[in-house]
C-alpha positions as CSV (number, residue, x, y, z in Angstrom):
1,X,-37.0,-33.4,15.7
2,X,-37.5,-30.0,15.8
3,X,-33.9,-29.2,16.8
4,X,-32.9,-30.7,14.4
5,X,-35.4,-28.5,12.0
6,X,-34.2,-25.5,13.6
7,X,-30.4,-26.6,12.8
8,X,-31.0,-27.3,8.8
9,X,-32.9,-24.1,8.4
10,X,-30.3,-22.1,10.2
11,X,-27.9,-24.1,8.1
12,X,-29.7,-23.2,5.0
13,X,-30.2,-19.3,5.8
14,X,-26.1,-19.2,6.5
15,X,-25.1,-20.9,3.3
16,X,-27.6,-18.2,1.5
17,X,-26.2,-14.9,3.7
18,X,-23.8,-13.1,1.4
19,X,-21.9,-9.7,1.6
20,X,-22.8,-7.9,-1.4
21,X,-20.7,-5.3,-2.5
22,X,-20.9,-2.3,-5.0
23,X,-18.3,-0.3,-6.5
24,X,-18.8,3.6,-7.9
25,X,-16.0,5.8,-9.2
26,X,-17.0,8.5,-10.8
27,X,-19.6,11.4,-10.7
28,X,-22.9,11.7,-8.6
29,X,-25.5,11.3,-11.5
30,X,-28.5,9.9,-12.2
31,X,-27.3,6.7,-13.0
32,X,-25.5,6.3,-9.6
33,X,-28.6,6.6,-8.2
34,X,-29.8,3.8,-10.6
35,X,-27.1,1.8,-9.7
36,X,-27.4,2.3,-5.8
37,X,-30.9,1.3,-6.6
38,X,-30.3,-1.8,-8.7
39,X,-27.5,-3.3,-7.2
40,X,-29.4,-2.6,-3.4
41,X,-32.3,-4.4,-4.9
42,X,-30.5,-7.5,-5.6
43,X,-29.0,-7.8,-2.4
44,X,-32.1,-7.8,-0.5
45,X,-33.4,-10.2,-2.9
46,X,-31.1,-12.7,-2.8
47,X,-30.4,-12.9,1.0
48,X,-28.1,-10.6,1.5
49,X,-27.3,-9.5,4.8
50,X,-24.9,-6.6,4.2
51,X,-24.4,-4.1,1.9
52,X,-21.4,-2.1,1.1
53,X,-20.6,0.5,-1.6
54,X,-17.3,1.2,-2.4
55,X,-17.3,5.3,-2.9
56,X,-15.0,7.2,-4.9
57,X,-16.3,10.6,-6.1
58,X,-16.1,14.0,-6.8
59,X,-19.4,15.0,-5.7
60,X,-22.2,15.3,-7.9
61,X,-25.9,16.2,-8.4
62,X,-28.0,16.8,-5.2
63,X,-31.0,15.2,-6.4
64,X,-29.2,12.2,-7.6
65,X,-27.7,12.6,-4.0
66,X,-30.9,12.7,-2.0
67,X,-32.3,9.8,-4.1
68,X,-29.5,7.5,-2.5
69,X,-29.3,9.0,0.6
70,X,-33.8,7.9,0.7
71,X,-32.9,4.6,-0.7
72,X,-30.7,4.0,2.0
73,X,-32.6,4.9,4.4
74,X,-35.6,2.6,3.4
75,X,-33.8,-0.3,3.1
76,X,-34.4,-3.3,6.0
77,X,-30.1,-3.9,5.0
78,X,-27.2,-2.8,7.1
79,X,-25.8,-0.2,4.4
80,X,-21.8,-0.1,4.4
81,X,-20.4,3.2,2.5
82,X,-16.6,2.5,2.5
83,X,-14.5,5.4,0.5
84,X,-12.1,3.8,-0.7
85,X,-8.9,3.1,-2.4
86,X,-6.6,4.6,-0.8
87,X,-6.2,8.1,-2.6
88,X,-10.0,8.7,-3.2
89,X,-12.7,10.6,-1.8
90,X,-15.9,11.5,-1.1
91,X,-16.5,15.1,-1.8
92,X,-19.9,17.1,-2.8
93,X,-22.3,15.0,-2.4
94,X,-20.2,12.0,-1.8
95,X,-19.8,13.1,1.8
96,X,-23.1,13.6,2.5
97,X,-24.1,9.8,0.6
98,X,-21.1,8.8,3.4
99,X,-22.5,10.2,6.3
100,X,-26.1,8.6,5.6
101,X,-24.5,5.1,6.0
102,X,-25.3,3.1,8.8
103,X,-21.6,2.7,9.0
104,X,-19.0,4.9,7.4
105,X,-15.9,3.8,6.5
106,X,-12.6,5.5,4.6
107,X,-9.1,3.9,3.7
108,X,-6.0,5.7,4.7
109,X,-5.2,7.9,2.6
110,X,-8.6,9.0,1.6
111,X,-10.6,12.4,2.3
112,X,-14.5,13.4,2.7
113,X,-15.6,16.9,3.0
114,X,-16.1,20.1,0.8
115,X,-19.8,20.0,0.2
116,X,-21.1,23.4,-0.3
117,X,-24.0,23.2,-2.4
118,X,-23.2,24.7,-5.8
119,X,-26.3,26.2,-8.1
120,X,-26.1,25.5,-11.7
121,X,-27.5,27.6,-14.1
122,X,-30.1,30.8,-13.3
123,X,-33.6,31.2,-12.4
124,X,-36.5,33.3,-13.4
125,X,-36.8,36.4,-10.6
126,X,-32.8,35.7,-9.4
127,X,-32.0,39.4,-9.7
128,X,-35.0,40.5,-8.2
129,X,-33.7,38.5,-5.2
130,X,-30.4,39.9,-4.7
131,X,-30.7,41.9,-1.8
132,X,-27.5,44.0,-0.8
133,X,-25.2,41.8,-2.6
134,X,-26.7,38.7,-0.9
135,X,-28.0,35.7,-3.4
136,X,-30.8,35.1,-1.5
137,X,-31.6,31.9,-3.5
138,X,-27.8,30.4,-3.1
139,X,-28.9,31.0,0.9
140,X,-32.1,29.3,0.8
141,X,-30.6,26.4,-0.9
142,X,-27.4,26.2,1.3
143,X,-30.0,26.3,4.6
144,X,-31.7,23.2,3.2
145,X,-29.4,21.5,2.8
146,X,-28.0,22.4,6.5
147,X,-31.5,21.4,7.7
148,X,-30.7,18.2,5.7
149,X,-27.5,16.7,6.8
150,X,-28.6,18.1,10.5
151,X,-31.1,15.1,10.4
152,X,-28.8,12.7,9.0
153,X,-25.9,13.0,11.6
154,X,-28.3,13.1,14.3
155,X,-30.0,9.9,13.0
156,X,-26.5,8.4,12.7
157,X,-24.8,9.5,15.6
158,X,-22.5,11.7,13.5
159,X,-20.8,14.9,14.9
160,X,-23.5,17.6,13.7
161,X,-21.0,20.5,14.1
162,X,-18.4,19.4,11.8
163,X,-20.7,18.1,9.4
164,X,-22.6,21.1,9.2
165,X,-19.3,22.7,8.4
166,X,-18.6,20.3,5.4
167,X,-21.7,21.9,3.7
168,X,-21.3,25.5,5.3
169,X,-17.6,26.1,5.4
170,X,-16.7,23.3,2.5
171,X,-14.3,21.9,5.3
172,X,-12.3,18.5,4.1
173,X,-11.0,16.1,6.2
174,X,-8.5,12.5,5.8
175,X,-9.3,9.8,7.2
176,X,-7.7,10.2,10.5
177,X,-9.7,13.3,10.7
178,X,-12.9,12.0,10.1
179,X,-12.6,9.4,12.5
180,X,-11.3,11.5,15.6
181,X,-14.3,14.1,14.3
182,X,-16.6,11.5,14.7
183,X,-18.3,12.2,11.2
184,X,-17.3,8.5,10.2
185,X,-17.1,4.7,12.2
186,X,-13.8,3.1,11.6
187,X,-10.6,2.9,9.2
188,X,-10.1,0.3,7.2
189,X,-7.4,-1.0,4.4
190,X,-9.4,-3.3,2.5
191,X,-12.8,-5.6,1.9
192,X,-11.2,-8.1,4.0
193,X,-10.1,-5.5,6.7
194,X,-13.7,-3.9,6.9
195,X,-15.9,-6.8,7.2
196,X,-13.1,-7.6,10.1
197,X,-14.1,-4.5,11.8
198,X,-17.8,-4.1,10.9
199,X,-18.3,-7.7,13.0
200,X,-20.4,-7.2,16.0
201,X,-21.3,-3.5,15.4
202,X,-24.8,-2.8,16.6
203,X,-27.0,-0.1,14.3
204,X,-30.5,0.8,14.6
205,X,-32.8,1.0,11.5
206,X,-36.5,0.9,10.8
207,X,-37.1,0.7,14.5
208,X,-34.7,-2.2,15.2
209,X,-31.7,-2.9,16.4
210,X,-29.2,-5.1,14.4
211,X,-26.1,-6.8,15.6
212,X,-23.9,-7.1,12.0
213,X,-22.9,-10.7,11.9
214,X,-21.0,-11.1,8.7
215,X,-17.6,-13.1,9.2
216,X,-17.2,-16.0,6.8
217,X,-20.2,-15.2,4.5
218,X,-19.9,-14.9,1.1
219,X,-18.4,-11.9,-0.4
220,X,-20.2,-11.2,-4.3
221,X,-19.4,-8.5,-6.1
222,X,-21.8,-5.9,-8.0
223,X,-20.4,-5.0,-11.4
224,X,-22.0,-2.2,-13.7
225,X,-23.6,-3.9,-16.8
226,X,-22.8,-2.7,-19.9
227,X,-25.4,0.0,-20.1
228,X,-24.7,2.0,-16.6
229,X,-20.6,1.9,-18.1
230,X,-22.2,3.5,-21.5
231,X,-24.6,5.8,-20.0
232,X,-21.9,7.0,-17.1
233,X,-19.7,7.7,-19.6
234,X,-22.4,10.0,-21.7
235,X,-23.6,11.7,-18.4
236,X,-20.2,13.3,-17.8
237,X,-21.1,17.4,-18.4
238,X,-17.8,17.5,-21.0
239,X,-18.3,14.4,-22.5
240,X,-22.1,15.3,-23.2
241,X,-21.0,18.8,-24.6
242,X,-18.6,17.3,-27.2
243,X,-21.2,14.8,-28.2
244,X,-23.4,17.5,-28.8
245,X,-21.4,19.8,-30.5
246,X,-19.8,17.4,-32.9
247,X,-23.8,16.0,-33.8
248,X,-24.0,19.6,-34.9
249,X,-20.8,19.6,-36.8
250,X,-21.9,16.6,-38.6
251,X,-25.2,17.2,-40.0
252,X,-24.3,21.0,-40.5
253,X,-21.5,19.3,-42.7
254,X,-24.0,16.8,-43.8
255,X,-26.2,19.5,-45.3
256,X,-23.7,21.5,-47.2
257,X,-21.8,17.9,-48.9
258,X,-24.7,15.6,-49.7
259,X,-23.7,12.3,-49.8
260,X,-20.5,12.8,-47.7
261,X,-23.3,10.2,-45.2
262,X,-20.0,9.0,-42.6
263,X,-20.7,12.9,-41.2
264,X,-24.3,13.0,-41.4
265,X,-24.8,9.5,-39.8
266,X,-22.4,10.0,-37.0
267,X,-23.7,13.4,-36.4
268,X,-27.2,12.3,-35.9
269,X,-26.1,9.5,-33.3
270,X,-24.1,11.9,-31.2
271,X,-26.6,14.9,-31.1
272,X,-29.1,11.8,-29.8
273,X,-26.6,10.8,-27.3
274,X,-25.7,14.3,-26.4
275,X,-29.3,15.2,-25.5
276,X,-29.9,12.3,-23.4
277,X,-26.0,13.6,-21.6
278,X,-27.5,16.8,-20.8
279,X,-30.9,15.4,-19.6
280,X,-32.5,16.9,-22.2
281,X,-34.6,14.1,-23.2
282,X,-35.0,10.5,-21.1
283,X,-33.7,7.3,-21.6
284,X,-36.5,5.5,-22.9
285,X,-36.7,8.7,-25.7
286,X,-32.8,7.9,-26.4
287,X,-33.8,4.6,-26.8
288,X,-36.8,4.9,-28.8
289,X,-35.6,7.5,-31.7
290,X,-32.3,5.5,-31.7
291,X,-34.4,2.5,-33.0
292,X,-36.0,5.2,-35.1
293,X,-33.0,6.1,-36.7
294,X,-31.5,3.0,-37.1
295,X,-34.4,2.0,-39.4
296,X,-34.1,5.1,-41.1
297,X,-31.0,4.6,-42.4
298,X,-31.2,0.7,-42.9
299,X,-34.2,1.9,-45.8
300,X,-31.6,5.0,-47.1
301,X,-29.5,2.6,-48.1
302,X,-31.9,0.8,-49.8
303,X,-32.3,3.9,-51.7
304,X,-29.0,4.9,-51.6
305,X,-25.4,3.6,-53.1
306,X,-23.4,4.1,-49.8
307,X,-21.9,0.5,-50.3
308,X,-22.7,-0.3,-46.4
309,X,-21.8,3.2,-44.3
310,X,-25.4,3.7,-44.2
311,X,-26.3,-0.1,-42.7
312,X,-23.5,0.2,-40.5
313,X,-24.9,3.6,-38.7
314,X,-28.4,1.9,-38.9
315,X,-27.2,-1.3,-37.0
316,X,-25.0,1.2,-34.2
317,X,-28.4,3.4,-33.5
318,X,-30.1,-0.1,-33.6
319,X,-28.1,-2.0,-31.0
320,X,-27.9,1.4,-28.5
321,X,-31.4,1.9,-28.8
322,X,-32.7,-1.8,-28.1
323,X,-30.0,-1.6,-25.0
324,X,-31.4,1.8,-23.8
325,X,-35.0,1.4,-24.4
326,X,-36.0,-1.0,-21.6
327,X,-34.9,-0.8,-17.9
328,X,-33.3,-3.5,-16.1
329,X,-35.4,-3.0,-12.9
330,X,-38.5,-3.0,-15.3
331,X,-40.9,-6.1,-14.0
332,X,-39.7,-7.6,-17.0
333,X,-35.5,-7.5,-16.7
334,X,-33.9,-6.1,-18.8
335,X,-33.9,-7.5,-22.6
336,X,-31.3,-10.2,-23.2
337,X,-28.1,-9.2,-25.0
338,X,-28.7,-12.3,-27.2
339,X,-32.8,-11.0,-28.6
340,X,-30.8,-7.7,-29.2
341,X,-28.1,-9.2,-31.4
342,X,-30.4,-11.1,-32.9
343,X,-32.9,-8.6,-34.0
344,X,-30.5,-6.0,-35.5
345,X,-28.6,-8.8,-37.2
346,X,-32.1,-9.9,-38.6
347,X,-32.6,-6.3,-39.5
348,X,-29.4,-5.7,-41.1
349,X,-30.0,-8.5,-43.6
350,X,-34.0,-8.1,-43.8
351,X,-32.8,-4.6,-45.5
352,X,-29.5,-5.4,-47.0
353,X,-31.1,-8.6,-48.8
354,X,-34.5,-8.8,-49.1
355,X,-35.1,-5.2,-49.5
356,X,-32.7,-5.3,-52.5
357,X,-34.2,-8.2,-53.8
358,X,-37.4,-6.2,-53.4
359,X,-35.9,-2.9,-55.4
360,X,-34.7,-5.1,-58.3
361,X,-38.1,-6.5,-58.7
362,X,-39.3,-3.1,-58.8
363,X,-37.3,-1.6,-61.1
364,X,-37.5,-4.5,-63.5
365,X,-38.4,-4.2,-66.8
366,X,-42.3,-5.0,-66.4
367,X,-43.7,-7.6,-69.2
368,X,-47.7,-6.6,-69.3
369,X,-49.2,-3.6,-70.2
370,X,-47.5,-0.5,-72.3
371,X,-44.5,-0.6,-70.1
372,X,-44.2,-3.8,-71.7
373,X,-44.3,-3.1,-75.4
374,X,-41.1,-0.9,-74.9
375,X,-38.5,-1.8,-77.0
376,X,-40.4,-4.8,-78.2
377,X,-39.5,-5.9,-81.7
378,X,-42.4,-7.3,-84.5
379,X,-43.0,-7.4,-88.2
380,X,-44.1,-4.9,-90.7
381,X,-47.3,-6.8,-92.2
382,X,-48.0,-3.8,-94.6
383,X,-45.9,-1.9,-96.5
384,X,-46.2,1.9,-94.3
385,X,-47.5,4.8,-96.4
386,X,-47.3,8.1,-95.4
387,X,-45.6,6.9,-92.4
388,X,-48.6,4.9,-91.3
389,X,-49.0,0.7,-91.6
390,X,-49.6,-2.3,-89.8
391,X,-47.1,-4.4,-87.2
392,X,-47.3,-7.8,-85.6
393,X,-46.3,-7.7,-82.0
394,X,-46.7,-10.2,-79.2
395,X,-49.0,-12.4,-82.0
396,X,-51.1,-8.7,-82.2
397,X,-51.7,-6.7,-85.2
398,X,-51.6,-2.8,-84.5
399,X,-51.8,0.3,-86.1
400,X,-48.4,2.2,-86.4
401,X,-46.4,5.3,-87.5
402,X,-43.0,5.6,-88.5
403,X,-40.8,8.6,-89.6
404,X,-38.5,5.9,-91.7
405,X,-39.2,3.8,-95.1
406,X,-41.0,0.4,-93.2
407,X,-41.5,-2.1,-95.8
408,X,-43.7,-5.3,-95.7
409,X,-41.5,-8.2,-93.9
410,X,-39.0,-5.8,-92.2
411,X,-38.4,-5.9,-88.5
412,X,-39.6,-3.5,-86.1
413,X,-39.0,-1.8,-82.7
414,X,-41.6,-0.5,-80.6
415,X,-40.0,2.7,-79.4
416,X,-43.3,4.5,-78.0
417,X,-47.2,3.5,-77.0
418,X,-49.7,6.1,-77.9
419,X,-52.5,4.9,-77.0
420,X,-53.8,2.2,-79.4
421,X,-51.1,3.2,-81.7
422,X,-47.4,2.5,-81.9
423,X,-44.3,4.0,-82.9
424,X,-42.0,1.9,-84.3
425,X,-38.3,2.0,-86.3
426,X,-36.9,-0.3,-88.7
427,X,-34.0,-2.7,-87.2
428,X,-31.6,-4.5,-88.7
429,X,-32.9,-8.2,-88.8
């Protein structure tokens, strides 16, 4: 019986034990390190027992860098960085993201290397460190991050010396180099080829050792949603930059043409998007003044005859803020693409019908009151002398004035209320 027990559950774990693998080409930015995070998550969620991560990158942010390099490190999986296709690389901090895999793999073809740390921007006090020509804070920065991939290539049995001259010296290296140099495990042509070669190997993490056993499982691939492809397009430095120069340009232009509103609209959208590009303000700000905006303009063109350019830029801002707003690794998920569709379409008609509906009412003629008299017509009941006499109106006799010749029985317009008084003129009946 209990063979048998022990046969059905191993059964059951193999059918579940999956490859999952994730794909980046692009820039080390925040949102790779979102991604790593996200797509690492699943995989030890839903019984994976590998996971690899297709590299292809210039290099990037450090921070971003050191955030992937932790998460990898803290997770019970075998992590898999494979640079890859055949004509890419892992530069910057893509060689250093490489080299913290528990095995590191390149294609033929491909190179790793050339990660000098780079500063961006100043700092209070700089010059007052410049000692005899020397940036002392480039040097502090470039020793810690020596002191950083020291412990990483000792931890993974990576050559320390050449490594140390990737950072130091910005030395690059194929494929072929890499692997004699010991920096990385083994060369491989494909998925197929890797998971081949990666059979068997033997790596020690969290103060185990693991033999990989992959062969035959399930290979499922980790694509970006829609919202890592939108926000790793806005994170590139030039795209961010045009974004917010031409959100300038627009409400700039905006400002001098009034009612130009294509300009104004788009301008306002970018220099939101822009911001967020150049971290100047989080995602979950982009998201909320999006949704902001979009409302805004959904109740200008109430108020406004823009014949729809208006409600289109309010449902654009609506649909990228409701995608932005919430994260996917939230306890909550992400919000479904269908609840966001819904709502701004809801939206867009809420304020494109009912809110018009609503304006007409308002600017009705009203039927009570002295509003109401306006432009009422009645009967002169008393011949007007001296300009003053009495009118019928609405079944109710008043007092008015008149600068014509009213006589008894002629028809009359109410053409101002004066307190308990009208003014009236004579109409043809």
């Amino acid at each position: 019986m209990l063979p048998a027990l022990a046969a059905l559950l191993m059964l059951i774990s193999l059918s579940f034990s999956k490859i999952f693998v994730a794909k980046w080409d692009g820039p080390i930015t925040p949102i790779t390190a979102d991604y790593v995070d996200r797509t690492l998550t699943k995989a030890e969620r839903e019984g994976g027992t590998i996971y690899v991560l297709e590299l292809n990158t210039p290099g990037g942010l450090a921070e971003s860098m050191r955030r992937i390099v932790q998460r990898f490190q803290g997770s019970p999986l075998p992590v898999v960085v494979f640079v890859y296709p055949p004509g890419g690389r892992a530069a910057s901090a893509g060689a250093i993201i490489t080299v913290a895999a528990d095995i590191a793999a390149m294609a033929p073809g491909t190179n790793i290397g050339a990660a000098h740390p780079v500063r961006i921007g100043g700092v209070p006090g700089e010059k007052e460190e410049k000692k005899a020509g020397k940036d002392v804070m480039e040097e502090k920065i470039l020793q810690d991050m020596l002191a950083f991939v020291r412990s990483i290539a000792k931890e993974k049995g990576r050559n320390v010396e050449v490594v140390e001259r990737m950072v130091k010296e910005s030395l690059s290296l194929s494929s072929e180099e890499a692997l004699k140099e010991s920096v990385i495990d083994l060369i491989a042509t494909d998925i197929r080829d890797l998971i081949k070669k990666v059979e068997g190997r033997k790596i020690k993490k969290l103060g185990r050792e693991i033999t990989v056993k992959i062969e035959g499982e399930e290979v499922v691939y980790l694509e970006e949603n829609v919202k890592e492809e939108l926000l790793k397009i806005l994170t590139n430095p030039t795209v961010a930059y045009l974004l917010l120069m031409l959100g300038f340009y627009g409400i700039f232009f905006e400002l001098y043409n009034p009612g130009a509103v294509v300009p104004g609209v788009v301008g306002a959208i970018c220099l939101l998007l822009g911001l967020y590009g150049l971290s100047l303000i989080s995602m979950n700000w982009l998201g909320l003044l999006l949704i902001i905006l979009g409302v805004l303009l959904f109740v200008l063109e109430l108020i406004t005859p823009t014949f729809g350019a208006l409600a289109v830029g309010g449902v654009i801002s609506l649909a990228l803020g409701s995608l932005f707003l919430i994260d996917p690794e939230s306890p909550y998920g992400e919000l479904p693409k269908t609840v966001i569709a819904t709502v701004v379409l809801a939206s867009a008609a809420f304020f494109l019908i009912a809110g018009r509906f609503g304006l007409k009412a308002q600017r009705r003629k009203k039927l009570t009151g002295a509003e109401g008299m306006l432009g009422e017509r009645g009967e002169a009941i008393t011949d007007f002398r001296k300009g003053r006499g009495k009118v019928l109106v609405h079944g109710e006799i008043w007092n008015a004035v008149s600068d014509e010749d009213v006589r008894k029985g002629d028809t009359v317009e109410v053409v101002e209320v004066m307190g308990l008084k009208l003014r009236v003129r004579k109409v043809s009946s």
